[in-house]
C-alpha positions in Angstrom: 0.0 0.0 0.0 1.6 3.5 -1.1 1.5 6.2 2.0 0.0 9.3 1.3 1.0 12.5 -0.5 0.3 14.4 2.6 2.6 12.0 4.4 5.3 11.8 1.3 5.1 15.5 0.7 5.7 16.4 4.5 9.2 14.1 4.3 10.7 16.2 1.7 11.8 19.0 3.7 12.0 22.5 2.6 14.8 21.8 0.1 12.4 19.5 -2.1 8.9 20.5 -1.7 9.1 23.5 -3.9 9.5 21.4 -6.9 6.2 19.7 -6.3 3.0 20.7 -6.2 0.6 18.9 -4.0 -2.5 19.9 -5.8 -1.6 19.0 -8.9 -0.6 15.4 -7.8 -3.9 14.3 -6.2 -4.3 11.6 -8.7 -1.1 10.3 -8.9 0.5 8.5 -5.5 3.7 9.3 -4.8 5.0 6.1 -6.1 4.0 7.1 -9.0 5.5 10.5 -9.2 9.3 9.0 -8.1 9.3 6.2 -10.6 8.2 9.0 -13.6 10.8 11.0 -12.0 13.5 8.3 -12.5 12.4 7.0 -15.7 12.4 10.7 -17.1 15.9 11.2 -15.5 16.8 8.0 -17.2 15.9 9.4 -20.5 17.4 12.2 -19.9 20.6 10.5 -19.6 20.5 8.9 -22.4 19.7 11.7 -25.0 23.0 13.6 -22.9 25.0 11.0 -23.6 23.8 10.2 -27.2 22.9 6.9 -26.4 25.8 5.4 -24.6 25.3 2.0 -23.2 25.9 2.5 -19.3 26.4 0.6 -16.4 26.7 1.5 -12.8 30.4 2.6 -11.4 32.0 5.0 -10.3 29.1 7.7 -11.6 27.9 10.9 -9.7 24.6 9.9 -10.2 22.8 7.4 -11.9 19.3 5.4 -13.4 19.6 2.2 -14.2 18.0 0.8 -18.3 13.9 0.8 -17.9 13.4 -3.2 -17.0 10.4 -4.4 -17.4 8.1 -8.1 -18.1 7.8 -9.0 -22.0 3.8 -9.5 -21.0 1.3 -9.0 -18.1 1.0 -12.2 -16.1 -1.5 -13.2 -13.3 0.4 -12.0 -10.2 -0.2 -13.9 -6.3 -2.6 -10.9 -6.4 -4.8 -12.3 -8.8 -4.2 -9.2 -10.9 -3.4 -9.6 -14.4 -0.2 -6.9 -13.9 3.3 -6.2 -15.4 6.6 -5.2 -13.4 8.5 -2.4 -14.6 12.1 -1.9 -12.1 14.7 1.6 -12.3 17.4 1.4 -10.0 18.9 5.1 -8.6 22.0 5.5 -7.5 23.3 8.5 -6.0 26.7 9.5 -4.9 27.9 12.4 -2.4 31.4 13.6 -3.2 33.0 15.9 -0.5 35.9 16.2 -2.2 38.5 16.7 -3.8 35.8 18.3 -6.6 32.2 19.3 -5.5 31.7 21.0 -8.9 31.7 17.9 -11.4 30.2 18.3 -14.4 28.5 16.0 -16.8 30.4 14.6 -19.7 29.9 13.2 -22.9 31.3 9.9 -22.1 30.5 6.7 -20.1 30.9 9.2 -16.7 27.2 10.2 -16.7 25.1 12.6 -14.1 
């Protein structure tokens, strides 16, 4: 069961919340709203890096490929649903360089 966007919303602290708006998300859950986030960053990423093939390393941050089920199957649900699965990665670096950039290369943001 996904908590709700009060709840999620709340969490963010004052750094995030600006970027979302709360009354524009009542019919999305906030499960929702973070996996369109990631698959958009993941896009993203791509078109930057003109379609690199990537893997995780040593990257600032990262989204992993869009995986997902060829077809829906009957879950232990009983729903007839398909998965889709991003994986995030983020990295912190204090230093030596807090100002990395992006590059066009396998290093991607």
């Amino acid at each position: 069961m996904d908590i709700s966007t009060t709840n999620w919303f709340e969490s963010l602290g004052t750094t995030i919340q600006p970027v979302f708006n709360t009354a524009a998300m009542t019919n999305l859950s906030p499960s929702e709203v973070i996996f369109g986030a990631a698959v958009a960053y993941r896009e993203a990423q791509e078109a930057y890096n003109a379609g690199t093939s990537v893997t995780p390393g040593e990257y600032i941050n990262f989204a992993s490929p869009l995986l997902e089920d060829t077809a829906p199957a009957l879950d232990a649900a009983g729903d007839i649903s398909k998965n889709q699965v991003i994986t995030l990665r983020a990295k912190i670096v204090y230093v030596p360089d807090t100002g990395l950039q992006p590059q066009n290369s396998t290093t991607i943001i």
